[in-house]
C-alpha positions in Angstrom: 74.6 92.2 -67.3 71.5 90.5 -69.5 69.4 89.2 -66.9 66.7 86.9 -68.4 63.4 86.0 -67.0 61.2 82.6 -68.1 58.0 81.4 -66.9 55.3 79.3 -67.7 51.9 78.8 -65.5 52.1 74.9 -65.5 54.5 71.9 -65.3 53.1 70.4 -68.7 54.0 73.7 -70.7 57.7 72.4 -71.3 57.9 73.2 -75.2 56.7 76.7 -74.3 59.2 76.9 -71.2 62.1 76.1 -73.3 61.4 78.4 -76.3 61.3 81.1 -74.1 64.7 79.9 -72.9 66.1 79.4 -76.8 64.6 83.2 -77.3 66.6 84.5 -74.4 70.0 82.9 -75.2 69.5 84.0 -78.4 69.5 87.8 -77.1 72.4 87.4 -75.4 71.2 87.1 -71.8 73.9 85.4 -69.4 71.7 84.3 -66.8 68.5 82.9 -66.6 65.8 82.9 -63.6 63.0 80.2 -64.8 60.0 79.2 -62.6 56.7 77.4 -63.2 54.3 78.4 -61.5 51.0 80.9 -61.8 51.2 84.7 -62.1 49.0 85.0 -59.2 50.7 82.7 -57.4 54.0 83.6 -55.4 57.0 83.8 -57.7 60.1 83.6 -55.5 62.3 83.4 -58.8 61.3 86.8 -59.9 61.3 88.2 -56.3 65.0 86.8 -56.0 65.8 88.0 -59.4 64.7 91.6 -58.9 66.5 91.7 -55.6 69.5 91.0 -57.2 70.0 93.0 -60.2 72.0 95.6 -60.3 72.9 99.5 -62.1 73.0 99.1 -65.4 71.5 95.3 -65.8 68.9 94.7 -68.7 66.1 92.3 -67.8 65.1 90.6 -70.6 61.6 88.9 -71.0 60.0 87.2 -74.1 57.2 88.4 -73.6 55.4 91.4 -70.7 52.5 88.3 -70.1 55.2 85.9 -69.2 56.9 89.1 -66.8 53.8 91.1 -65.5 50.4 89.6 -64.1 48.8 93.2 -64.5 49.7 97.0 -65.8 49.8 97.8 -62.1 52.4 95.3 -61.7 54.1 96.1 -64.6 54.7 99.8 -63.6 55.8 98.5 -59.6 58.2 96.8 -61.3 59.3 99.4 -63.7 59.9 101.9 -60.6 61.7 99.3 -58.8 63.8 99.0 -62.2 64.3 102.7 -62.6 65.0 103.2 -59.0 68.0 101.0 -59.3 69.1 101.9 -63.0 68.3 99.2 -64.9 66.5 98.8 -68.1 63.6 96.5 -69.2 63.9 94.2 -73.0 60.3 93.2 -74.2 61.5 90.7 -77.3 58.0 90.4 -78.0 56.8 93.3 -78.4 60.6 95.1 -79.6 60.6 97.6 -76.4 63.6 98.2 -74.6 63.5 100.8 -72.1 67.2 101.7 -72.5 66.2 103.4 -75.4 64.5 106.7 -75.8 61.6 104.9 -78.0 61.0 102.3 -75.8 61.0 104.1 -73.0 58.3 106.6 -75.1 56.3 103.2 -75.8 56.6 101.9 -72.0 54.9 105.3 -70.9 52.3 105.4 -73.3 51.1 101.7 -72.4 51.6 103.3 -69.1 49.1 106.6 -69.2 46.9 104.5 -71.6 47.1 102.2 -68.4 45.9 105.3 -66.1 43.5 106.9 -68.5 41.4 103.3 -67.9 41.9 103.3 -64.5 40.7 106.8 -63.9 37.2 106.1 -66.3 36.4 103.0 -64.6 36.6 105.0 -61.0 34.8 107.9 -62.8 32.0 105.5 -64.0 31.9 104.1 -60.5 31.7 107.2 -59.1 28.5 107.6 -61.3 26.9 104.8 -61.0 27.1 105.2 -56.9 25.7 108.4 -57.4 22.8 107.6 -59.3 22.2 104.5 -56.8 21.9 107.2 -54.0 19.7 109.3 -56.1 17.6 106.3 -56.1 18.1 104.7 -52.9 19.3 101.7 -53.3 22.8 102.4 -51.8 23.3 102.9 -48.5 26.9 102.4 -48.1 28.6 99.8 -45.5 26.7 99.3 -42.4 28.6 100.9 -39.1 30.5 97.7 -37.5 30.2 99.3 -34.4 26.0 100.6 -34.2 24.7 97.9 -33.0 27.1 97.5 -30.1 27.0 101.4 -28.8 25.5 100.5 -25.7 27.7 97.7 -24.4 30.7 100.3 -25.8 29.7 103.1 -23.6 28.4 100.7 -20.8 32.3 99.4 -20.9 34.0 103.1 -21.1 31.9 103.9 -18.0 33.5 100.9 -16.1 37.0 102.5 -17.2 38.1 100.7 -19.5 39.8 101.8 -22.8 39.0 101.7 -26.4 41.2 98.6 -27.1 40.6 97.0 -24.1 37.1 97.5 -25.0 37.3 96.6 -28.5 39.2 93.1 -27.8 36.0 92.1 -25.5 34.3 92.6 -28.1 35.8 91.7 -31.1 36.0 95.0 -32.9 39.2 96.7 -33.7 39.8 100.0 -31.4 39.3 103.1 -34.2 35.8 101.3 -34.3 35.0 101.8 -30.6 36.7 105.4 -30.9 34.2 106.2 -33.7 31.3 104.4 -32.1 31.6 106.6 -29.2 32.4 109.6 -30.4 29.1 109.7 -33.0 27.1 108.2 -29.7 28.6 111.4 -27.8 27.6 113.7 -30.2 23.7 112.5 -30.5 23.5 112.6 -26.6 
């Protein structure tokens, strides 16, 4: 089955909203999900819609902005897709995974996707390196430091990390830690 997919962000974009829909009837689709609302905002139309297709179901979107709020997104989707055996139609952009070149094109956009990821994280990496060099980062202050004493003052009264850690409003892993490195220097 053609499953087709329409959204806009707002109310007001009606001439938008029902071009997309022209576009999709036009490719055949037999049923329509359609939802205004915000890609960052929840979109229980596409949720429903993605729960419900099937093995061997196209979705079909105008265009991957309308579809996808992000290439992260955009791949989540395409393994949910793949893991039930149905295909993805970009009209837009003339991809259409159930074909061996748009399924080439999806995973180029897709390790093109990666590539970026994995610079930005490396130029991170570098730039926290040369801040340490310098000393001007010193990472996240320990949550649990400035409480040791009252933490080990607690433990020797018997009482347990999460006991200890709901007192005083730290999660338990913190106590653990906070103890443990509080041990050690003893």
């Amino acid at each position: 089955m053609r499953i087709g997919y329409a959204r806009t962000s707002t109310l007001e974009q009606v001439a938008g909203f029902e071009a997309q829909e022209r576009e999709l009837l036009a490719a055949g689709v037999e049923r329509i999900y359609k939802e205004q609302v915000s890609s960052v905002a929840a979109r229980p139309q596409l949720e429903q819609m993605l729960a419900e297709l099937r093995k061997g179901d196209v979705l079909i979107v105008t265009k991957l902005d309308r579809l996808a709020r992000s290439v992260h997104h955009l791949g989540a989707i395409l393994e949910h897709l793949d893991g039930i055996g149905a295909g993805l139609n970009i009209l837009g952009m003339g991809i259409d995974s159930t074909t061996a070149g748009g399924r080439l094109m999806l995973n180029v956009l897709g390790s093109v996707a990666q590539f970026e990821r994995e610079m930005m994280l490396e130029r991170q990496r570098e730039g926290i390196d040369k801040a340490k060099k310098e000393g001007k980062y010193k990472g996240r202050k320990p949550k649990g430091a400035p409480l040791a004493e009252q933490i080990l003052l607690l433990k020797a009264e018997g009482l347990g990390d999460t006991e200890i850690g709901r007192r005083l409003g730290i999660d338990r892993v913190t106590v653990y830690r906070t103890r443990k490195a509080t041990e050690v220097l003893a």
